[in-house]
C-alpha positions, 0 to 999 in steps of 0.5 A, a space after each residue: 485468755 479469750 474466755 476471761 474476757 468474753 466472760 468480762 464482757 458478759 458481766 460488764 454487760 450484767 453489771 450496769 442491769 443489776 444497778 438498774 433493777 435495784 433503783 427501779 425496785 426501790 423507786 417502785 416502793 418509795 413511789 408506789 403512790 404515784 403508780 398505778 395499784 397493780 404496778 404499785 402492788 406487784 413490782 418490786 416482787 417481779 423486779 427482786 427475781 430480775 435482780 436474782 438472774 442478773 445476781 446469777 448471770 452476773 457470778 456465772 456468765 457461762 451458765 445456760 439461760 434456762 439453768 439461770 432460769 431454774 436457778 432464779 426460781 428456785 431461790 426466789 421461790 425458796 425464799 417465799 416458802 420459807 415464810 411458812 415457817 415460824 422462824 423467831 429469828 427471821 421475824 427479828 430480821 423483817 425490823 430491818 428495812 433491806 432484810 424486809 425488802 429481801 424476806 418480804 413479810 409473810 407467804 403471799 402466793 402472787 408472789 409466786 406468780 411476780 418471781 415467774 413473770 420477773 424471772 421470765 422478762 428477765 430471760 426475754 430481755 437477756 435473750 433478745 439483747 444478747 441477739 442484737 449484740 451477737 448480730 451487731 458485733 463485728 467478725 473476727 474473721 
């Protein structure tokens, strides 16, 4: 019983973190006039790897943070390589706007470089967060 709620609590805790990511990632691109160009340019593609730990740390709240590292990774990092290949029908999906959020339009290796950062703040924020709630929660002793 004490683990379906401690694994609750993890993800009432995850839960709030995915709604924000989303609503950064899309302010991001609908004010992307209004940021400065670096922000404006890389962003969303950091933001989309935050969005894929917390997704991962949200289904798994047991799993390692490192695991949920490797695994943000090598999603984020799969869907980029992926573009390489000619894929008529992925081409067909990009004319939606949600499935050119998520597939983006074309193999940039920056991309790369915004999942690793995006993945890493991510682990940082997690870390230091889950630190303050285990120093501040009460004892049960």
């Amino acid at each position: 019983m004490e683990l379906i709620k401690a694994r609750t609590i993890k993800r009432i805790y995850y839960l709030p973190l995915i709604f924000l990511t989303i609503a950064f990632g899309l302010a991001s691109r609908l004010f992307g006039v209004f940021l400065p160009q670096f922000i404006a340019s890389y962003a969303g593609d950091a933001l989309w790897a935050m969005l894929i730990y917390w997704g991962i740390r949200f289904c798994f709240p047991d799993l390692k943070m490192s695991f949920s590292l490797v695994f943000t990774l090598a999603i984020t990092f799969a869907v980029e390589l992926i573009q390489l290949i000619p894929f008529e029908s992925l081409h067909l999906l990009l004319r939606y706007q949600m499935h050119a959020l998520t597939f983006g339009f074309g193999f940039v290796w920056t991309d790369l470089v915004c999942y690793w950062s995006g993945a890493a703040l991510a682990v940082i924020l997690d870390f230091f967060f889950n630190s303050k709630a285990m120093l501040s929660a009460p004892s049960s002793t």
